[in-house]
N, C-alpha and C positions, 0 to 999 in steps of 0.2 A: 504494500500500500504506500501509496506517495504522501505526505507531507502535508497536502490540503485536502486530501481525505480524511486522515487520522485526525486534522483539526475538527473536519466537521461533524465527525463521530463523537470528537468528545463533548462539542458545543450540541449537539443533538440529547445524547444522553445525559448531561446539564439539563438541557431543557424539558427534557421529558420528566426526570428525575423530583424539577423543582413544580409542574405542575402535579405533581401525586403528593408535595407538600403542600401549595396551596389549595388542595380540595378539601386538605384535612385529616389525609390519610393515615397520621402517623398519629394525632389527639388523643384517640382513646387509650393511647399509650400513657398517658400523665395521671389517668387516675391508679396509677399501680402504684404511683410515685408518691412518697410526703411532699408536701405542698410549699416545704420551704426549700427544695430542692429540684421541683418538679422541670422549670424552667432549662434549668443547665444540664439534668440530667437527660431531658429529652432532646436537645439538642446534639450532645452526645453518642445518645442511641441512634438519630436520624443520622449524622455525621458517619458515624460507623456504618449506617443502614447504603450509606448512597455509596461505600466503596466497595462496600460488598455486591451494591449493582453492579457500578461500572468495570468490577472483573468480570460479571455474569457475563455483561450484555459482550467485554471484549474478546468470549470464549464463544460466542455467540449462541449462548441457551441467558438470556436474560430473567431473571426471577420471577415469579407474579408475586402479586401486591401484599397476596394473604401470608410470604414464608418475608418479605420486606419489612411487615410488619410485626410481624414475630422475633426475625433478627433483633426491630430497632428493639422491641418489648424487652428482649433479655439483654440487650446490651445495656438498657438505662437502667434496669434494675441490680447489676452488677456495679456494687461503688467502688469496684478493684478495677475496672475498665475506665480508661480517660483519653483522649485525643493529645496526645504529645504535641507540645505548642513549639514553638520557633527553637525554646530553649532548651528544649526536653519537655515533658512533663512529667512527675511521677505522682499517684495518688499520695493523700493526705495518713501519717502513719501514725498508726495504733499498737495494741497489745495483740491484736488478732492479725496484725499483716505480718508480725513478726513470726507466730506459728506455722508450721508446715512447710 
C-alpha cells in the first residue's frame, strides 16, 4: 500500500471510530464506574477500545460494536490499566499493586 492510502485508512477508521462515540456507544459503560472516576476512566476504556479497532480493522476483520464495547467495559473497570502519557504513565501505587 502506498503512503496516501494508508493515510486514508487511518483518517477513515478515525472517522468511523469517533462517530460510534458520538452516538453514544460507549455511555452505558460509566454506570459500572464510581462517579468520581467515571469521567477519566471511561475515557481510558474508549482510548484502549479505539486501538484495539484500528488493529482489527488493519488485519482486516474489524470488531463489531457489541465485543468494542465490552473491550472499553473491562478496560475502564481495571484501575491497573492507564494510557501511558508522553512521559510514561504508571498507575497510582498501593499495598495491592505491590502483591503478586
Amino acid at each position: 500500500m502506498n503512503e496516501n492510502n494508508e493515510t486514508a485508512l487511518a483518517v477513515d477508521v478515525k472517522r468511523e471510530f469517533a462517530a460510534k462515540v458520538a452516538r453514544g456507544m460507549f455511555q452505558p459503560v460509566a454506570r459500572h464506574l464510581r462517579t468520581d472516576i467515571a469521567e477519566d476512566r471511561l475515557q481510558e476504556g474508549v482510548a484502549m477500545a479505539f486501538e484495539l479497532y484500528a488493529k482489527s480493522v488493519a488485519k482486516g476483520e474489524p470488531l463489531p460494536d457489541a465485543l468494542l464495547v465490552r473491550a472499553c467495559h473491562m478496560r475502564a473497570i481495571d484501575l491497573r490499566r492507564k494510557v501511558a502519557g508522553a512521559a510514561g504513565g504508571h498507575p497510582k501505587r498501593d499495598v495491592f499493586d505491590l502483591v503478586g
